[in-house]
N, C-alpha and C positions, 0 to 999 in steps of 0.2 A: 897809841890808840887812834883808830882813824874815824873821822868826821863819819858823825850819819846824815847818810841822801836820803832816804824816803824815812819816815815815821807813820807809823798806823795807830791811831788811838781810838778805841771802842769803838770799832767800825760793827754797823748794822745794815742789812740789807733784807727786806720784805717784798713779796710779788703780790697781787691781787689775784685770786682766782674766781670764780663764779662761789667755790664751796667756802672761800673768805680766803685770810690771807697763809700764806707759805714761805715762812722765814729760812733765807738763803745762809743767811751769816750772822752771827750773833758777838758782840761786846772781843770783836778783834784787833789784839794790840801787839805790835811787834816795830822794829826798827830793821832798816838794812842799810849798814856801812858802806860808807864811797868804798867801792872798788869789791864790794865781795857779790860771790857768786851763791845767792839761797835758792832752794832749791823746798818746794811746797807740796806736802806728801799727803794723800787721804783717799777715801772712797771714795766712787759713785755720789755724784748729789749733793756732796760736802761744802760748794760753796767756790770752788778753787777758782773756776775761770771767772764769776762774775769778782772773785775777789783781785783780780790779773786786772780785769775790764776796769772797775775802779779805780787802780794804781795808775792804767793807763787813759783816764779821764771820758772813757768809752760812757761808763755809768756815772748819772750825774745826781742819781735821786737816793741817798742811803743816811744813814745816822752818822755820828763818828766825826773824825775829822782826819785826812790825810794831808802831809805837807813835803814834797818833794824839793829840795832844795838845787835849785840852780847853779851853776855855775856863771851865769852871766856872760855866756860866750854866745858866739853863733851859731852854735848847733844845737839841734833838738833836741828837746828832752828825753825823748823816746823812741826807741822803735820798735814793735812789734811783731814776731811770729807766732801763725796759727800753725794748729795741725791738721786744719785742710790745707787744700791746694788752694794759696792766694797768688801764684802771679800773674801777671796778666797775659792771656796766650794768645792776643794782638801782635804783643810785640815779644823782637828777640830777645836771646837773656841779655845780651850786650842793655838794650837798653830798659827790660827787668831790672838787671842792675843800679842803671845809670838814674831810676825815675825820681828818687828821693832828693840826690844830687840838682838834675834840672829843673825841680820845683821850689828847689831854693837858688836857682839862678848862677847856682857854680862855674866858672870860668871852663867853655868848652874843652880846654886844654887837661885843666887839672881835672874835671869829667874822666878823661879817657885816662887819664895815666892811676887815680884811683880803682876805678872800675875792673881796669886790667889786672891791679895790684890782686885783688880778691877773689878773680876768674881765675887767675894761679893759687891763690891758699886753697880755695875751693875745688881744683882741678877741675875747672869749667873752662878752662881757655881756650881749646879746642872747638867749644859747642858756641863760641860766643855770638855768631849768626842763626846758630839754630830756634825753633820757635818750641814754645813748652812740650809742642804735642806727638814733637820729635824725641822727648827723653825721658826718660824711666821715670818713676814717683820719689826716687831717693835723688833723683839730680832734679827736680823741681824743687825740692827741698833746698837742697843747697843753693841751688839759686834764690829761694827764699831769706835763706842766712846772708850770704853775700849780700846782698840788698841791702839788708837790716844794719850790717857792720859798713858796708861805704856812705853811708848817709851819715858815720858816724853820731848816733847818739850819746849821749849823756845815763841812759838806762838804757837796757835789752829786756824786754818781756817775751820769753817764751812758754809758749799755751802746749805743751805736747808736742811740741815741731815733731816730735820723731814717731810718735807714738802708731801710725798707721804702716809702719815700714815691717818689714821682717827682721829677723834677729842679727842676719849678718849685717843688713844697710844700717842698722838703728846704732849698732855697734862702731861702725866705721864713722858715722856722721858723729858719734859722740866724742869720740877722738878729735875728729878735727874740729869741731866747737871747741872744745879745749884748750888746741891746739892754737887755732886763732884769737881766742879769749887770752891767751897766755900772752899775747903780742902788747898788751896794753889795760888789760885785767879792766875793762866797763864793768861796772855795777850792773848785776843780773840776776833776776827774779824768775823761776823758772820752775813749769808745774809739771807733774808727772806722778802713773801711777804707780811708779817702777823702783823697788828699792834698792836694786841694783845702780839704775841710774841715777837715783837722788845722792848715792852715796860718793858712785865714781866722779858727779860732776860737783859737787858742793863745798861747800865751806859750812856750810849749817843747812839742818834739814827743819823743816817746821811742819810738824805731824797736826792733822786737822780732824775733827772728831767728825761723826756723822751728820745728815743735818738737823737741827741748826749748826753751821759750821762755826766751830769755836775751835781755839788754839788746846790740841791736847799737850804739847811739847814740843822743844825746843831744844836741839839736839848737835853739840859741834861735829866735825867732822877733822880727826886727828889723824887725818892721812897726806904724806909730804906733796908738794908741790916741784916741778911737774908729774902729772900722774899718766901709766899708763895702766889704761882698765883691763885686759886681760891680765897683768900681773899683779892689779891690786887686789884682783878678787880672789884671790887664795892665801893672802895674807889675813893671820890671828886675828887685827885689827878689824880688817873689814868683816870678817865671819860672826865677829861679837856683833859688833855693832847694825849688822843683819838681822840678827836673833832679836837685841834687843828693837829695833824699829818694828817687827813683824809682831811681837809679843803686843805693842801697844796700839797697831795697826789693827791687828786681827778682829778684836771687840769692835771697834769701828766696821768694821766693813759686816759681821753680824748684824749689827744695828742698822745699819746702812740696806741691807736687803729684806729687813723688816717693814722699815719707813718705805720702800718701794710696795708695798702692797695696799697698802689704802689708799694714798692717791689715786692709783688704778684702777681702785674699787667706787671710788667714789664719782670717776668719772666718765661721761657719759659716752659709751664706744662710738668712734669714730666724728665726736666734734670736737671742737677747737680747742676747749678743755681738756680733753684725752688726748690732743697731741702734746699740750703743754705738760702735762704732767708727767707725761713720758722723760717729755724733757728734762724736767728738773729732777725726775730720780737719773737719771744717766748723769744726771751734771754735765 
């Protein structure tokens, strides 16, 4: 049975608005094993990313208590991917790459020979002079991942990395996450709206009610390792286990387009409050 890195205990999380407050997250408890890949499923609103933000020390103000267990090495705890566009389009991917590396003072040598390592898993070796504004939105992406993976952390937080791409890039990028995941299996928390995706990249899915965001279940994932995703998704296995995530999905995301109407109602068009609130039913 392997060691648990992160632990979540009755985590809470409330916002202030002008019409009082707007609980994001409510009495969330769960664990993720060194080395597994969870995968965080729910509506619109439900709490996910500020629940990601948390893990990753982003939010500082909530109830609960979380406790990430270090390893006590040099390397960071974490790293994070959005699904916007975070890299920086100053610089090339070479040193997109490399930034994580040079701010922990890495040996310029072993710099370049990681860096390169990942431009190849990534099939970015070719572009590694190139600047973001030269390459499609599915190769900033990956240049996003490679980042996140030669900085080598200790955790991977991903918020959506894919989620803005079309079906074929989202598809291809999910493999090689996998793919490269599969090289050393990092502990990886990783949100989406996609049951497809929760199922093909997971080890356990953790279904999130509407908001208040509360754990509706907890769900393994009994499909073999290494997986490839056009072939798993025709299998008995993943078709059940489809059904059933959709069946306890569905009432949420009802719920979920409910609670988006009052907020909107209650807030006043076009100020600051009516853009917040926008926000928090979108999640």
């Amino acid at each position: 049975m392997r060691a648990e890195k992160i632990t979540v205990q009755d985590v809470g999380k409330s916002y202030n608005t002008r019409h009082g407050p707007v609980m994001a997250l409510d009495g969330i408890t769960f664990s993720v094993a060194e080395g597994e890949f969870l995968c965080i499923l729910g509506p619109s609103g439900c709490g996910k990313t500020t629940l990601l933000r948390i893990l990753a020390g982003l939010e500082k103000e909530f109830s609960g208590w979380v406790e990430v267990r270090a390893a006590g090495s040099q390397k960071p705890i974490n790293a994070m991917v959005f699904q916007e566009n975070s890299v920086f389009p100053w610089m090339t991917v070479f040193d997109n790459v490399a930034y994580g590396l040079r701010m922990r003072r890495v040996p310029r040598e072993l710099q370049r020979t990681v860096v390169q390592r990942y431009l190849e898993l990534t099939g970015l070796a070719a572009f590694s002079r190139n600047y973001p504004h030269q390459l499609s939105g599915g190769m900033r992406q990956r240049v996003s991942v490679a980042r996140a993976f030669a900085n080598d952390p200790e955790i991977l937080l991903l918020d959506e990395p894919f989620g803005a791409l079309d079906e074929q890039n989202r598809l291809l990028l999910q493999q090689e996450l996998l793919r490269i995941w599969e090289l050393d299996r990092k502990t990886a928390v990783f949100i989406t709206h996609s049951i497809d995706e929760a199922i093909g990249l997971g080890d356990r899915i953790l279904v999130m009610t509407a908001r208040p965001g509360r754990i509706k279940a907890i769900l393994p994932i009994d499909l073999p390792r290494p997986r490839e995703l056009v072939q798993i998704k025709g299998q008995p296995a993943f078709v059940a286990l489809y059904q059933n995530i959709w069946k306890l999905l569905s009432e949420e995301v009802l719920r979920a387009r409910e609670k988006e109407i009052l907020p909107l109602a209650l807030a006043e068009p076009g100020t600051k409050d009516d853009l917040y609130e926008k926000t928090i039913s979108r999640g």
